[in-house]
C-alpha positions in Angstrom: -14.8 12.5 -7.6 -12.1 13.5 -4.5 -12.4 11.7 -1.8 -11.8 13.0 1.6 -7.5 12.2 2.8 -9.3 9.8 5.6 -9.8 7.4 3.2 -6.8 5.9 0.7 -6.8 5.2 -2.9 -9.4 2.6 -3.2 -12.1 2.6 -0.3 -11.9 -0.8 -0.2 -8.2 -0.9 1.2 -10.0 -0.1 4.8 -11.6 -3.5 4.1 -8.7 -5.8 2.7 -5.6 -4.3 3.9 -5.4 -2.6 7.5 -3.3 -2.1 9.1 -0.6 -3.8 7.0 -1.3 -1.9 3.8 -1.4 1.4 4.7 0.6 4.2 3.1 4.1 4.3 5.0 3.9 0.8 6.1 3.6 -1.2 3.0 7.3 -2.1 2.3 8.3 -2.8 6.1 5.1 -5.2 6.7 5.7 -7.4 3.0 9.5 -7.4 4.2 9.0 -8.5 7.8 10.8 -11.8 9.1 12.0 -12.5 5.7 14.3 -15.2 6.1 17.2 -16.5 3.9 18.8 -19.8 4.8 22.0 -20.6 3.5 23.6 -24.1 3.6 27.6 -24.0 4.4 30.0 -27.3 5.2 30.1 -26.1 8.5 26.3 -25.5 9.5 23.5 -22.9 8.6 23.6 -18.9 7.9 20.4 -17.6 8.4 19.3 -14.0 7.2 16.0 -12.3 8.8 15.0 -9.0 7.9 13.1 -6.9 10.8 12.6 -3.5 9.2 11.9 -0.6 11.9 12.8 -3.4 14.7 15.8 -2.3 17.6 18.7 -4.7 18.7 16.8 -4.5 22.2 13.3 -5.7 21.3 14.6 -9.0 19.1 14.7 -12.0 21.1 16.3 -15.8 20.2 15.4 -18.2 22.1 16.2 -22.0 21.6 13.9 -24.6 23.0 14.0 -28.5 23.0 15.6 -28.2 19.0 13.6 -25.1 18.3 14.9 -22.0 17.5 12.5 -18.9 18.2 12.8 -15.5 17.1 10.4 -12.7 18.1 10.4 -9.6 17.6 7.6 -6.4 18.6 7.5 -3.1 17.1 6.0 0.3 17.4 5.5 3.8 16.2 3.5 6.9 17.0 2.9 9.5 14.7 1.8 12.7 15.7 0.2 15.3 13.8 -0.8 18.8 15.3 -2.0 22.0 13.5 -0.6 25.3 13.9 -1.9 26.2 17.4 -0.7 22.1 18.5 -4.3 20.7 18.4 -3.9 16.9 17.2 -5.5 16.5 13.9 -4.9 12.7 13.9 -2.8 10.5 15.9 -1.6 7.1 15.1 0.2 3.9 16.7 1.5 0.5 16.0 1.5 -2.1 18.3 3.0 -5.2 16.6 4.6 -8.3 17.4 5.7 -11.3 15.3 7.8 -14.4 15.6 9.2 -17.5 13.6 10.5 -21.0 14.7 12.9 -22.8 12.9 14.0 -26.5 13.9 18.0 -27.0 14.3 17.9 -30.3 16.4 18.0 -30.7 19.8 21.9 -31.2 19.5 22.7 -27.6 19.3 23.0 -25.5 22.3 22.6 -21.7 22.8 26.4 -21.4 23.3 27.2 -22.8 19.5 24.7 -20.3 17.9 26.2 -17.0 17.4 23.9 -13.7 16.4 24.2 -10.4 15.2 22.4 -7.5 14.3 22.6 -4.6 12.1 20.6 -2.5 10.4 17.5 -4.6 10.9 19.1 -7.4 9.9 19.5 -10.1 12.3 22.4 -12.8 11.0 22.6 -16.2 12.9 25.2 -18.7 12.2 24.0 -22.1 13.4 26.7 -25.2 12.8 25.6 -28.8 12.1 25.7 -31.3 14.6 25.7 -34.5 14.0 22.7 -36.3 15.2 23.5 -39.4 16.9 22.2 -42.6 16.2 19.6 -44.0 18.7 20.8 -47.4 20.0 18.0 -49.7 20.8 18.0 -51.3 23.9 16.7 -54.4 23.8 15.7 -56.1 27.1 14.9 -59.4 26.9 12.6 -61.5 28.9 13.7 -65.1 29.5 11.4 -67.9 28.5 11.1 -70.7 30.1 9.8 -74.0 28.9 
């Protein structure tokens, strides 16, 4: 039996799946925020993929040792018939974000970002965290 182009393959993908799953977003939604972290001797290189994303709607911010990245998205698509009636028009509002801890030792100055292609690469170095020295304060006893 054909079913109508409103619904997709299955009519339970309405159900399990929106918005993520639909046709023309399925590889940019399972790929989104991907990270890779790679350990070097001189600190971290982290790899995030943000498929779709621009430069100007990523944002890093660093917060008490936490490093946040957020990012929005979205898309219209617009589809008219001959005489430029819509037939069905579509948007995505999105907006995700990850936190990664990196100490409170590092500042924003020593973490250097760039991005490309929907990839954002971060280069964060180690820092070594220093020891906390307890100060003891001592009450004198008498007796």
């Amino acid at each position: 039996m054909l079913m109508p182009s409103i619904f997709r393959e299955n009519l339970l993908d309405d159900f399990w799946g929106y918005p993520y799953r639909m046709r023309g977003y399925d590889s940019s939604a399972n790929e989104m925020m991907k990270t890779d972290v790679k350990e070097t001797d001189q600190g971290y290189e982290m790899t995030m993929n943000l498929p779709g994303v621009k430069k100007e709607d990523v944002k890093a911010e660093l917060k008490e040792g936490y490093l946040t990245i957020s990012a929005t998205s979205n898309s219209e698509n617009d589809e008219k018939d001959k005489d430029g009636k819509y037939i069905r028009r579509e948007r995505y509002y999105g907006s995700c974000s990850r936190s990664f801890y990196v100490g409170e030792e590092v500042t924003q100055e020593d973490i250097k970002a760039k991005f490309e292609d929907g990839i954002l690469k971060l280069s964060i170095p180690k820092k070594e965290t220093k020891p906390v020295v307890e100060d003891n304060h001592y009450i004198p006893i008498e007796g």
